[in-house]
mmCIF entry with sequence, helices, sheets and N, C-alpha, C, O atoms, coordinates in Angstrom:
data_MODEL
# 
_entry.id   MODEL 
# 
_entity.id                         1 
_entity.type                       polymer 
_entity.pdbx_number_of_molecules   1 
# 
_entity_poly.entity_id                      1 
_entity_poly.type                           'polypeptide(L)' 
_entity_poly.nstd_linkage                   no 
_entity_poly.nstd_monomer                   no 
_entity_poly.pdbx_seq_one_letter_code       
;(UNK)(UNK)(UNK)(UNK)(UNK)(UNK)(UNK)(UNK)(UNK)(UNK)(UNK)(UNK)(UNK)(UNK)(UNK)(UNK)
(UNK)(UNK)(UNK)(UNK)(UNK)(UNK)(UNK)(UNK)(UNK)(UNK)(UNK)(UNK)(UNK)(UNK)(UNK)(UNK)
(UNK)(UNK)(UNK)(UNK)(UNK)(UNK)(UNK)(UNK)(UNK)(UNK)(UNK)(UNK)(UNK)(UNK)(UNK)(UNK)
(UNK)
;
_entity_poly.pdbx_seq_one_letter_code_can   XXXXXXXXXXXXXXXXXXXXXXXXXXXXXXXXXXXXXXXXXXXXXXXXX 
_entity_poly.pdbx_strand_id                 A 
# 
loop_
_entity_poly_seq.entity_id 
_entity_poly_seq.num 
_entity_poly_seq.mon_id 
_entity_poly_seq.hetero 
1 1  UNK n 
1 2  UNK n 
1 3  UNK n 
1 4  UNK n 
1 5  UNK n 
1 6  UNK n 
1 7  UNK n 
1 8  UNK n 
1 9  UNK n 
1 10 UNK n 
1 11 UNK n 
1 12 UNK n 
1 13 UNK n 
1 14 UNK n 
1 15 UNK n 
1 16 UNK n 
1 17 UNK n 
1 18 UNK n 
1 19 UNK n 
1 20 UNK n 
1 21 UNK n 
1 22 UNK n 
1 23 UNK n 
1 24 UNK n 
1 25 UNK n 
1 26 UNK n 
1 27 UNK n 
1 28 UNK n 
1 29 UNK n 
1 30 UNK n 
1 31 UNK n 
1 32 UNK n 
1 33 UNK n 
1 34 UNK n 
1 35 UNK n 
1 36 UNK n 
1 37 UNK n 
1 38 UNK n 
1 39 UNK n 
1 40 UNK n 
1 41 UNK n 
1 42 UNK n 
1 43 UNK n 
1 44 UNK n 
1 45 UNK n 
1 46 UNK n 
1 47 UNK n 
1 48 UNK n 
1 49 UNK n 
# 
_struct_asym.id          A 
_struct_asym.entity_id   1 
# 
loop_
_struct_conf.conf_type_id 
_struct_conf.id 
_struct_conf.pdbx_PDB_helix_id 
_struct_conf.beg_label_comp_id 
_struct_conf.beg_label_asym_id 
_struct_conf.beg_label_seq_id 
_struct_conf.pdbx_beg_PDB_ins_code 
_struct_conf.end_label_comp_id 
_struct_conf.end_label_asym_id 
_struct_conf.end_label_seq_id 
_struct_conf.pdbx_end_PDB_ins_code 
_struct_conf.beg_auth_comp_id 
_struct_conf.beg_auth_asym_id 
_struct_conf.beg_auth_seq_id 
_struct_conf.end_auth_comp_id 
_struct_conf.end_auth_asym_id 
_struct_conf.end_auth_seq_id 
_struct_conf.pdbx_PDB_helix_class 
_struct_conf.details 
_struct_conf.pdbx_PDB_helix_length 
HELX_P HELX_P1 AA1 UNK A 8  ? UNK A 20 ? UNK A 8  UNK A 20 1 ? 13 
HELX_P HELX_P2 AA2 UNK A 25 ? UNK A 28 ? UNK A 25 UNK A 28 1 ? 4  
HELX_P HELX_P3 AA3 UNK A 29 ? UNK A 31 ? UNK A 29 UNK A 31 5 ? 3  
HELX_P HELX_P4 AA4 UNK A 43 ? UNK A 48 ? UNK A 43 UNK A 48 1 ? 6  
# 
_struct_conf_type.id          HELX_P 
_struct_conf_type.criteria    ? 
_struct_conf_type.reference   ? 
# 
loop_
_atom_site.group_PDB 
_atom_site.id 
_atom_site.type_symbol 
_atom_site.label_atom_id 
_atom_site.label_alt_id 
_atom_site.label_comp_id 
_atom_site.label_asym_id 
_atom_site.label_entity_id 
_atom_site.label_seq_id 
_atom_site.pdbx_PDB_ins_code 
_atom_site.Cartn_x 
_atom_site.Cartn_y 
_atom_site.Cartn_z 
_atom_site.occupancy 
_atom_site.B_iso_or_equiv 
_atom_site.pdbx_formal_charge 
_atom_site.auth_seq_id 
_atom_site.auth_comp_id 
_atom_site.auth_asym_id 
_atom_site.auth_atom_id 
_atom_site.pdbx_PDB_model_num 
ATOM 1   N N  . UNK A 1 1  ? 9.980   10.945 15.373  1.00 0.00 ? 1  UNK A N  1 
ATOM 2   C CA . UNK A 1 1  ? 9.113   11.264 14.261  1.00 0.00 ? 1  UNK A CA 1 
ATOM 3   C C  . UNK A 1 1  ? 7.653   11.223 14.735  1.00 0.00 ? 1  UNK A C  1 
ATOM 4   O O  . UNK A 1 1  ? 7.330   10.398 15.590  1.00 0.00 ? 1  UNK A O  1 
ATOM 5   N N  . UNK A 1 2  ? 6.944   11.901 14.326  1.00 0.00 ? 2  UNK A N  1 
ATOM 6   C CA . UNK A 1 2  ? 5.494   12.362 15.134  1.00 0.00 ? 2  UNK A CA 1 
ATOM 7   C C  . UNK A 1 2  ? 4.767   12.073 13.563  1.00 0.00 ? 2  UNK A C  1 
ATOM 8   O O  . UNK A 1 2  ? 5.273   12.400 12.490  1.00 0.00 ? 2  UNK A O  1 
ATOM 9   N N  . UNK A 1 3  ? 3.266   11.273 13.783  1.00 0.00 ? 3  UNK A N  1 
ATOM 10  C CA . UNK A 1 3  ? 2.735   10.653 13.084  1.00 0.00 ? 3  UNK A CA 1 
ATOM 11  C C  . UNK A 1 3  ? 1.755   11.539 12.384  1.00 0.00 ? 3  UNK A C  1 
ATOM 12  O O  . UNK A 1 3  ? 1.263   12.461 13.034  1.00 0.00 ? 3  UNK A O  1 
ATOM 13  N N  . UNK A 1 4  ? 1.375   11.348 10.988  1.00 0.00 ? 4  UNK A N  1 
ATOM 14  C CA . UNK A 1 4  ? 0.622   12.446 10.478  1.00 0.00 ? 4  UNK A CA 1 
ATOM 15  C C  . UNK A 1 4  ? -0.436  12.214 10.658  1.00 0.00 ? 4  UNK A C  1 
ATOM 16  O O  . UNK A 1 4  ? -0.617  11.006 10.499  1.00 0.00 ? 4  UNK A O  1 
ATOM 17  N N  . UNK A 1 5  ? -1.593  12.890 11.008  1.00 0.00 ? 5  UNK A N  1 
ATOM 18  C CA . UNK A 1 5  ? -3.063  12.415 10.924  1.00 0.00 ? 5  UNK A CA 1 
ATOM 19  C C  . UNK A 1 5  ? -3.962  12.556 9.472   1.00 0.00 ? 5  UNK A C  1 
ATOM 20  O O  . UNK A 1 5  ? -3.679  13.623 8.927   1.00 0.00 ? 5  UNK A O  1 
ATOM 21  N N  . UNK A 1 6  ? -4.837  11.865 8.803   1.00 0.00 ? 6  UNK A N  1 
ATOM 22  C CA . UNK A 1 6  ? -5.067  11.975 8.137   1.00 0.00 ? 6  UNK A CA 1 
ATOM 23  C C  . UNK A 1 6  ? -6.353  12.792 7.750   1.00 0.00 ? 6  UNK A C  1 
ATOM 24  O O  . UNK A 1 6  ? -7.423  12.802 8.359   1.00 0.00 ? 6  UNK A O  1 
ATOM 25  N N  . UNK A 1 7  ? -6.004  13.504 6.557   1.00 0.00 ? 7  UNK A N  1 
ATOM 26  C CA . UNK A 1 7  ? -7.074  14.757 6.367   1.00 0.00 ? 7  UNK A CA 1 
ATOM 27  C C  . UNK A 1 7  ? -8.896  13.874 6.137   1.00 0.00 ? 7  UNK A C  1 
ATOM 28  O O  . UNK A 1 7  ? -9.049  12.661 5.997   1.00 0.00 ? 7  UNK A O  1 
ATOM 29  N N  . UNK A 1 8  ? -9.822  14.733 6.159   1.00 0.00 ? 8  UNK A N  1 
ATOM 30  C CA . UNK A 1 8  ? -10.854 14.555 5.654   1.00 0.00 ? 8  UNK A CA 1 
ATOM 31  C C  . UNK A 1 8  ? -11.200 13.205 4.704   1.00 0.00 ? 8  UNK A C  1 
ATOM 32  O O  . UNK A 1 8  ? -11.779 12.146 4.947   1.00 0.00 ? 8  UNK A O  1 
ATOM 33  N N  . UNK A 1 9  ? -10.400 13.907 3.202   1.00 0.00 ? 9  UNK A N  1 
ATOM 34  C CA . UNK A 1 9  ? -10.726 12.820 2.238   1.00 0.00 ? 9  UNK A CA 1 
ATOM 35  C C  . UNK A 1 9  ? -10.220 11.817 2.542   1.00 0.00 ? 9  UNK A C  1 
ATOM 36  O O  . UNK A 1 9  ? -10.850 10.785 2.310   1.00 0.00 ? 9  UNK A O  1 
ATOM 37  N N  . UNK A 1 10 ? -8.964  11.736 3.142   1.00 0.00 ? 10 UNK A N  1 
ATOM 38  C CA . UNK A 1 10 ? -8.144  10.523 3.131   1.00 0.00 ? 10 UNK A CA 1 
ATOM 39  C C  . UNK A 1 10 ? -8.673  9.633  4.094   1.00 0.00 ? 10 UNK A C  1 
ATOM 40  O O  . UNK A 1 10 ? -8.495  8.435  3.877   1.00 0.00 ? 10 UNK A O  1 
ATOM 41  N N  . UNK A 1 11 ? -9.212  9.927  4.988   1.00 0.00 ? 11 UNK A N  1 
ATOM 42  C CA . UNK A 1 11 ? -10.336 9.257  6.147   1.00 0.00 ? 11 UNK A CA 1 
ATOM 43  C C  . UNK A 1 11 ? -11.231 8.334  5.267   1.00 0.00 ? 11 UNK A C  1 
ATOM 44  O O  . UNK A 1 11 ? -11.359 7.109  5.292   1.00 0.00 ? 11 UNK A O  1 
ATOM 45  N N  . UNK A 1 12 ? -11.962 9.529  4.281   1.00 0.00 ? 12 UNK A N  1 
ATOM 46  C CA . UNK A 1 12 ? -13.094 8.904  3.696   1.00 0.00 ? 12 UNK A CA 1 
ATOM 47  C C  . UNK A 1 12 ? -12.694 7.859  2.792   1.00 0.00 ? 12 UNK A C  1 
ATOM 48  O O  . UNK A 1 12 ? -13.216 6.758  2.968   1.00 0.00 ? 12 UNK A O  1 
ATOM 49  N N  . UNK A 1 13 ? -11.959 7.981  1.961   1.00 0.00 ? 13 UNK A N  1 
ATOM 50  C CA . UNK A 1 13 ? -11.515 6.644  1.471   1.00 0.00 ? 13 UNK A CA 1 
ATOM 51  C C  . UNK A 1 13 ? -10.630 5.674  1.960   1.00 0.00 ? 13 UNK A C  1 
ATOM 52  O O  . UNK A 1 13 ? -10.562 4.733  1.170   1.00 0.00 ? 13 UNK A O  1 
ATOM 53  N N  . UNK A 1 14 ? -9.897  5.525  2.992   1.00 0.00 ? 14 UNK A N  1 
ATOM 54  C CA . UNK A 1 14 ? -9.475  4.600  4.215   1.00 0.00 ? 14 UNK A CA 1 
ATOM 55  C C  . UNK A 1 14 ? -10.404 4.112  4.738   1.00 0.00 ? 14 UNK A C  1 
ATOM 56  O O  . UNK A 1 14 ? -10.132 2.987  5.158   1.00 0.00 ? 14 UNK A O  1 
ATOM 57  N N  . UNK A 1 15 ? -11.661 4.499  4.972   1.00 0.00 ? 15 UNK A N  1 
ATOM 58  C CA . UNK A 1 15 ? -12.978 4.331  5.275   1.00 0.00 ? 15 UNK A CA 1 
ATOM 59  C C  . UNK A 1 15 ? -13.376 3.528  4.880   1.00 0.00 ? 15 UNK A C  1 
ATOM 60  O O  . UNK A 1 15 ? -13.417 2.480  5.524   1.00 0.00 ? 15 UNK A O  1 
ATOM 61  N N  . UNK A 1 16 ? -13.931 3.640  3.454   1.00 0.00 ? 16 UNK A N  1 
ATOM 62  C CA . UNK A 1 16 ? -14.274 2.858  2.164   1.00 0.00 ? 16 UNK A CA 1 
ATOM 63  C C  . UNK A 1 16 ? -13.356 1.386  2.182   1.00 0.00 ? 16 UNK A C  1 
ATOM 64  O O  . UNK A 1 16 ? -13.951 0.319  2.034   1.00 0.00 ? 16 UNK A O  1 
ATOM 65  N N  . UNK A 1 17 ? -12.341 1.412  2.312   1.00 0.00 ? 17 UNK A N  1 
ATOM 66  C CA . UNK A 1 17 ? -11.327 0.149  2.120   1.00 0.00 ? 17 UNK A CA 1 
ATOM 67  C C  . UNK A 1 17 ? -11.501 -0.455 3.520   1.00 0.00 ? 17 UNK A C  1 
ATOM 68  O O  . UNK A 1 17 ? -11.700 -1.642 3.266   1.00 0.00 ? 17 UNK A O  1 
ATOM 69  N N  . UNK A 1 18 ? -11.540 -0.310 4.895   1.00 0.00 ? 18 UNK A N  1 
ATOM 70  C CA . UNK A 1 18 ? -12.342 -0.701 5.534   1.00 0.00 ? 18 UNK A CA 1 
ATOM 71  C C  . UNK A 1 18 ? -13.116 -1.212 5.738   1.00 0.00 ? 18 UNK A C  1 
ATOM 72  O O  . UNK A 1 18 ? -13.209 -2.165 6.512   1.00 0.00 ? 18 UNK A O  1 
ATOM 73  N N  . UNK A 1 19 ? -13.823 -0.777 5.169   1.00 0.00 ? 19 UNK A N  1 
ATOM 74  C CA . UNK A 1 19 ? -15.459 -1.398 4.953   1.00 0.00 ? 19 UNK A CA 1 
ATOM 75  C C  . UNK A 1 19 ? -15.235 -2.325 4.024   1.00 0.00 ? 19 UNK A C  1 
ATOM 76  O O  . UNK A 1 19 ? -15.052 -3.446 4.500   1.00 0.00 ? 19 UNK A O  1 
ATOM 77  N N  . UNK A 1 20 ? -15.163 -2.208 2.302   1.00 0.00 ? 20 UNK A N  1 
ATOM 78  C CA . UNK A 1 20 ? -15.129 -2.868 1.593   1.00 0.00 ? 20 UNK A CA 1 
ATOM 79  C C  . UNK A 1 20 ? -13.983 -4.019 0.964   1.00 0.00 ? 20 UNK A C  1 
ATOM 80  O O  . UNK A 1 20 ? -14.186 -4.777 0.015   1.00 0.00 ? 20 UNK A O  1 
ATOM 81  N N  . UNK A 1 21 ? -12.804 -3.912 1.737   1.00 0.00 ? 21 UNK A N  1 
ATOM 82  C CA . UNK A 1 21 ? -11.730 -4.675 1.632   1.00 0.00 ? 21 UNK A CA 1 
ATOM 83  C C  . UNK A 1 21 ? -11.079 -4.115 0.474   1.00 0.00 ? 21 UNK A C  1 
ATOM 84  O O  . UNK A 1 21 ? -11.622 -3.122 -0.008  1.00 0.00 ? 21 UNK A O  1 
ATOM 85  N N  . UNK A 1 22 ? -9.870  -4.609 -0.156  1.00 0.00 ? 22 UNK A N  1 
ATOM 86  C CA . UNK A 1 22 ? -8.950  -4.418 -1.068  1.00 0.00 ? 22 UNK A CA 1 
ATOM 87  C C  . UNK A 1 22 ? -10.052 -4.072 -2.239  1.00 0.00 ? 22 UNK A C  1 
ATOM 88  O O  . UNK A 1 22 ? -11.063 -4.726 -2.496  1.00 0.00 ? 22 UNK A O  1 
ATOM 89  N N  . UNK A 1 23 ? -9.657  -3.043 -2.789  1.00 0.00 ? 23 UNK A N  1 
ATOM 90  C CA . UNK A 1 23 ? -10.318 -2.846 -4.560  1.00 0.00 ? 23 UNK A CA 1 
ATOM 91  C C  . UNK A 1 23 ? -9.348  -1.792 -5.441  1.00 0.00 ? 23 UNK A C  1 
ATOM 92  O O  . UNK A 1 23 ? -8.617  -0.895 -5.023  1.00 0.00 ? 23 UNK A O  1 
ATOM 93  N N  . UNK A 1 24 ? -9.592  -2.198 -6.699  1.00 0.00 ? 24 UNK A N  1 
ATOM 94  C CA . UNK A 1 24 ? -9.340  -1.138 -7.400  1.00 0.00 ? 24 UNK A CA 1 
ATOM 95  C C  . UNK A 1 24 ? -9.664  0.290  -7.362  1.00 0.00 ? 24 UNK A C  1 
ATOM 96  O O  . UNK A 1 24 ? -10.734 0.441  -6.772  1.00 0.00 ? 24 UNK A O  1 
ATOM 97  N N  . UNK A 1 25 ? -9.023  1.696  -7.867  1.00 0.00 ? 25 UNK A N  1 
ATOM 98  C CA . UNK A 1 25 ? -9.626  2.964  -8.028  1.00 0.00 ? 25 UNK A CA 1 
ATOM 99  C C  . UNK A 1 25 ? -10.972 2.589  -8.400  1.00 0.00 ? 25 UNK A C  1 
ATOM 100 O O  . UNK A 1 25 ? -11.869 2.603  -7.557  1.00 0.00 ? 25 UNK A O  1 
ATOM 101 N N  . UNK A 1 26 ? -11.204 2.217  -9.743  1.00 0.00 ? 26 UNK A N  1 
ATOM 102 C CA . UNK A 1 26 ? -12.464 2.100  -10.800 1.00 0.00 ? 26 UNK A CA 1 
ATOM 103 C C  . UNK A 1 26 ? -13.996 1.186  -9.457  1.00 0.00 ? 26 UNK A C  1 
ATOM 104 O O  . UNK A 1 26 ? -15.217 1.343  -9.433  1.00 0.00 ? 26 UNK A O  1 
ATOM 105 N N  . UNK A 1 27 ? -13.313 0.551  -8.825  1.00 0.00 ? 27 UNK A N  1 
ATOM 106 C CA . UNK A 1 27 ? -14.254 0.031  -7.593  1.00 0.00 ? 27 UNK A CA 1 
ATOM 107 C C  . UNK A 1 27 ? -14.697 0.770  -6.640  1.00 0.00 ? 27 UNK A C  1 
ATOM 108 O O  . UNK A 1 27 ? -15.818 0.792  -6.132  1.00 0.00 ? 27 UNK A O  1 
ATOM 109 N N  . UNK A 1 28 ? -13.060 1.846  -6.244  1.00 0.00 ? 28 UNK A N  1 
ATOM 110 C CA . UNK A 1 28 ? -13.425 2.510  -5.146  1.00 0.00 ? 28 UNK A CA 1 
ATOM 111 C C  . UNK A 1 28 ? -14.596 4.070  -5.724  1.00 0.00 ? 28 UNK A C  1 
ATOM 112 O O  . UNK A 1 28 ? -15.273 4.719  -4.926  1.00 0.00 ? 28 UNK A O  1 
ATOM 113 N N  . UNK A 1 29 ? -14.538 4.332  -7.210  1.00 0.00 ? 29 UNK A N  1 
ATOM 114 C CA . UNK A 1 29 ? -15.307 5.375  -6.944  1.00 0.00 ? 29 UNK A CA 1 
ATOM 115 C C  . UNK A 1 29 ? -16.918 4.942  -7.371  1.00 0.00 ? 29 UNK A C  1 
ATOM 116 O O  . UNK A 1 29 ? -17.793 5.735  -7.719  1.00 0.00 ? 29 UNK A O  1 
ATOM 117 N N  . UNK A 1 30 ? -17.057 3.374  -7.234  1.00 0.00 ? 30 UNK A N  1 
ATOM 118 C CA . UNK A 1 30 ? -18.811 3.172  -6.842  1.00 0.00 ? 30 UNK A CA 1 
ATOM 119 C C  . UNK A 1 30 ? -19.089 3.493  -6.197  1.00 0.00 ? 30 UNK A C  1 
ATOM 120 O O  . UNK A 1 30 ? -20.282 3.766  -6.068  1.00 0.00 ? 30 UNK A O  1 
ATOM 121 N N  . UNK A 1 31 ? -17.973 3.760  -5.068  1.00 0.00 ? 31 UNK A N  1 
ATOM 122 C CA . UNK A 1 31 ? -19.021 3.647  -3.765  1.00 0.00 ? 31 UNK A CA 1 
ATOM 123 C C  . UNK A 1 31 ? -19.248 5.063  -2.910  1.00 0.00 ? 31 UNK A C  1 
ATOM 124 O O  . UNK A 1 31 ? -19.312 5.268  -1.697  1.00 0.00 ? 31 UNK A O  1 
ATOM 125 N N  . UNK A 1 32 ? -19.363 6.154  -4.328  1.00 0.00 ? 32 UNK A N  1 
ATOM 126 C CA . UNK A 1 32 ? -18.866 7.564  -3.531  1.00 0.00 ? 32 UNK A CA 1 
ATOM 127 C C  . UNK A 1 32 ? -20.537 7.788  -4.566  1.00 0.00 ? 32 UNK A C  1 
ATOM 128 O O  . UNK A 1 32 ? -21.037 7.176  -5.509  1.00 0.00 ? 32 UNK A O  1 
ATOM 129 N N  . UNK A 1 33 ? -20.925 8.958  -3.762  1.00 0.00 ? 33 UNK A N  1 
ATOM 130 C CA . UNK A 1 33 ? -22.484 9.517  -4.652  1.00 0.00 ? 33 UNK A CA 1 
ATOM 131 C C  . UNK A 1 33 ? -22.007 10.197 -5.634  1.00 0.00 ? 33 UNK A C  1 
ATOM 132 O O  . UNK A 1 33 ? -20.804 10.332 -5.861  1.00 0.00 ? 33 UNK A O  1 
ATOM 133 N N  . UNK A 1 34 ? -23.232 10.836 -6.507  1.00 0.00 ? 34 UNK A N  1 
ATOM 134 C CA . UNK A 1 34 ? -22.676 12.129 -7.203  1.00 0.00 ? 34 UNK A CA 1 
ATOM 135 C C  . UNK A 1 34 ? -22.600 13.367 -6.682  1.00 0.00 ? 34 UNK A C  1 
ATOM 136 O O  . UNK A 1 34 ? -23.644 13.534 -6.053  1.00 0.00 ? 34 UNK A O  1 
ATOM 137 N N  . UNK A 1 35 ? -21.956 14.272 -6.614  1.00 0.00 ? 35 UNK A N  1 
ATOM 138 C CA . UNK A 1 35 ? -20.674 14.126 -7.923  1.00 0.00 ? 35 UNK A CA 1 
ATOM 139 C C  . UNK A 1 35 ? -19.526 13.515 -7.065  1.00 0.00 ? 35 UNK A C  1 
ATOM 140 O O  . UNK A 1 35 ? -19.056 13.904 -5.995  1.00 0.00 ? 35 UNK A O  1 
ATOM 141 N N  . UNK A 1 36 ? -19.134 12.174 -8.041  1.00 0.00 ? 36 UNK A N  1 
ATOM 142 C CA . UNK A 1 36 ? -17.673 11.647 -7.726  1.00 0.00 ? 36 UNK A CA 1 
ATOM 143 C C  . UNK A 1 36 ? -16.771 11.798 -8.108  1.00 0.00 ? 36 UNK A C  1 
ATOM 144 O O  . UNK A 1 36 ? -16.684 11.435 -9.281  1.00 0.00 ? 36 UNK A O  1 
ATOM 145 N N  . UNK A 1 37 ? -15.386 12.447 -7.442  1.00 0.00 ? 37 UNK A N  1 
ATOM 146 C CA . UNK A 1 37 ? -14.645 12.757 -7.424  1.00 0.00 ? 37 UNK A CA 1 
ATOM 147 C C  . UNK A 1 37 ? -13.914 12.069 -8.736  1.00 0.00 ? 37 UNK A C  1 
ATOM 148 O O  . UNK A 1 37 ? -14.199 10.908 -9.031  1.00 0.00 ? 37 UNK A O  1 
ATOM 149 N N  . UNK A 1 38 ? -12.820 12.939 -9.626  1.00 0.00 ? 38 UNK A N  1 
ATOM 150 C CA . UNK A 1 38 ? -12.079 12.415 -10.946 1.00 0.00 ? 38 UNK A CA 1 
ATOM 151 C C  . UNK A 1 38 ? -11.466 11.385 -10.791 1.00 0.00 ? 38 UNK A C  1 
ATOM 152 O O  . UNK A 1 38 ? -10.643 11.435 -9.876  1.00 0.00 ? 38 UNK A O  1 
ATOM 153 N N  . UNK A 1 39 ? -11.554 10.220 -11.462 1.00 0.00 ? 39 UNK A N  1 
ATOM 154 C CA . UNK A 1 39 ? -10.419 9.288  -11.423 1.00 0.00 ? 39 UNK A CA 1 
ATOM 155 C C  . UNK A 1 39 ? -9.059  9.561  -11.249 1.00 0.00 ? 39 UNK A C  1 
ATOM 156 O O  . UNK A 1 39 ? -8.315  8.623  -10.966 1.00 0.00 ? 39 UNK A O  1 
ATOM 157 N N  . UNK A 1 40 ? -8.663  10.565 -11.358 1.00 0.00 ? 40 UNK A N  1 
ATOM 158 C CA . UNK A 1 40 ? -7.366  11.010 -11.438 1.00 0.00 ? 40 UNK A CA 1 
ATOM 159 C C  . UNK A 1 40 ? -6.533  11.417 -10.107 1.00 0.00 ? 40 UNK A C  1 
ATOM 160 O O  . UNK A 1 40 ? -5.403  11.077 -9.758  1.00 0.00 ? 40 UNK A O  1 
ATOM 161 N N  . UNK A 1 41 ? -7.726  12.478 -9.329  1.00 0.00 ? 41 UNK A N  1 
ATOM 162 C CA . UNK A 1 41 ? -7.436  12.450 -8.138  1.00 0.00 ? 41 UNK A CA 1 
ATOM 163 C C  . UNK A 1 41 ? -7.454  11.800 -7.029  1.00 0.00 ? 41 UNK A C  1 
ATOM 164 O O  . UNK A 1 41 ? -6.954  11.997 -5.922  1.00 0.00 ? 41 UNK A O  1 
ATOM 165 N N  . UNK A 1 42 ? -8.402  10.624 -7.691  1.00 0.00 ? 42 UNK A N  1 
ATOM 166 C CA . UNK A 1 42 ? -8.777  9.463  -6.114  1.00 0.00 ? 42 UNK A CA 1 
ATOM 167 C C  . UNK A 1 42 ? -7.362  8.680  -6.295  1.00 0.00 ? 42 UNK A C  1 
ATOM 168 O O  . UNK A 1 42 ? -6.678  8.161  -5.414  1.00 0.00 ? 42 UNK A O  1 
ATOM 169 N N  . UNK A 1 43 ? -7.090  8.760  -7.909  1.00 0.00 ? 43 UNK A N  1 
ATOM 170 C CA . UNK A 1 43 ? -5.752  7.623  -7.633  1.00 0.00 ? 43 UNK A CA 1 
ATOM 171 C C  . UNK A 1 43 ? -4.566  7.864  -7.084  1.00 0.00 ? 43 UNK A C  1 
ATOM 172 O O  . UNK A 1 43 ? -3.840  7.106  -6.442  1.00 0.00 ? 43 UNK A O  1 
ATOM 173 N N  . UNK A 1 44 ? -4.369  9.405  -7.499  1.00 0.00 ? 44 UNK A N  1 
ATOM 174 C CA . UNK A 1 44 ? -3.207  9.837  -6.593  1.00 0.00 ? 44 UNK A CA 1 
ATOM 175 C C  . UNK A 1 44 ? -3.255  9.975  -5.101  1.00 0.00 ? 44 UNK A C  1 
ATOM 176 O O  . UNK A 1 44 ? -2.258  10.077 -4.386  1.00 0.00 ? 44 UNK A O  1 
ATOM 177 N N  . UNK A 1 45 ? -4.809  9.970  -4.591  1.00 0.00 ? 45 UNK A N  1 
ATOM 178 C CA . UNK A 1 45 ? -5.048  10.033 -3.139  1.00 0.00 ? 45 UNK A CA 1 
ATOM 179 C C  . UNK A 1 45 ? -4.760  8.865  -2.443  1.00 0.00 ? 45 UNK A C  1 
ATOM 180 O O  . UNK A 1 45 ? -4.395  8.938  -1.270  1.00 0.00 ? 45 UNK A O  1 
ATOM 181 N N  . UNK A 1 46 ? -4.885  7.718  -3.051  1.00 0.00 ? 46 UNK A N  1 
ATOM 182 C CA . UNK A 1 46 ? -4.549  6.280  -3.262  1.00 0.00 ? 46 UNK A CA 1 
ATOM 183 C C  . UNK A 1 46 ? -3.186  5.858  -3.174  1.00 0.00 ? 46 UNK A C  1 
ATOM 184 O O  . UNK A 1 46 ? -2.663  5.146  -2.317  1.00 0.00 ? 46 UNK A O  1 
ATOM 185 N N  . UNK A 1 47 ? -2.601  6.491  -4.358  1.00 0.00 ? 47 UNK A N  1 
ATOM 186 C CA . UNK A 1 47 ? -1.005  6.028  -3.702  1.00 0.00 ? 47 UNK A CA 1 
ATOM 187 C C  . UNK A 1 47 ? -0.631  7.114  -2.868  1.00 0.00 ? 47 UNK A C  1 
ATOM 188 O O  . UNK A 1 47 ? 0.220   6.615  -2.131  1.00 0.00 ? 47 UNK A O  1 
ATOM 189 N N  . UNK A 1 48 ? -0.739  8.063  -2.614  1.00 0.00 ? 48 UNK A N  1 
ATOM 190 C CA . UNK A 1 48 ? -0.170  8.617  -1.813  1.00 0.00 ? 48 UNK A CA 1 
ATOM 191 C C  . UNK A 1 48 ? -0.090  7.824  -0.194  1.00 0.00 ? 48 UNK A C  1 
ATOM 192 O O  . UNK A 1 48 ? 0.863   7.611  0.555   1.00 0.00 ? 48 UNK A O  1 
ATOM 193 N N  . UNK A 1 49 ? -1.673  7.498  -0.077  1.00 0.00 ? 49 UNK A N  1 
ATOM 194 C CA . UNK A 1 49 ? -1.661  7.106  1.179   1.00 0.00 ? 49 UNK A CA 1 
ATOM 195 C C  . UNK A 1 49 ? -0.889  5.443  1.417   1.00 0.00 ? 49 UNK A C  1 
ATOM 196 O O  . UNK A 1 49 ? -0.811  4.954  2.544   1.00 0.00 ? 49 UNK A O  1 
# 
């Protein structure tokens, strides 16, 4: 099985948790500028990963 690399966004918020340790969605989109991305999609970007 050959390992997936992770796209762009998913970097950027793997990133974020990195840096900032364990948080909620509602935490993780402080720390993005405007315009920040929908709650809806960061969360599914979230469990997905």
């Amino acid at each position: 099985m050959t390992m997936k690399r992770l796209t762009n966004k998913e970097k950027e918020i793997m990133d974020l948790y990195w840096q900032h340790g364990p948080m909620f969605v509602r935490e993780l989109l402080e720390h993005y500028a405007e315009p920040r991305p929908h709650f809806n999609t960061l969360s599914t970007m979230v469990r997905i990963l």
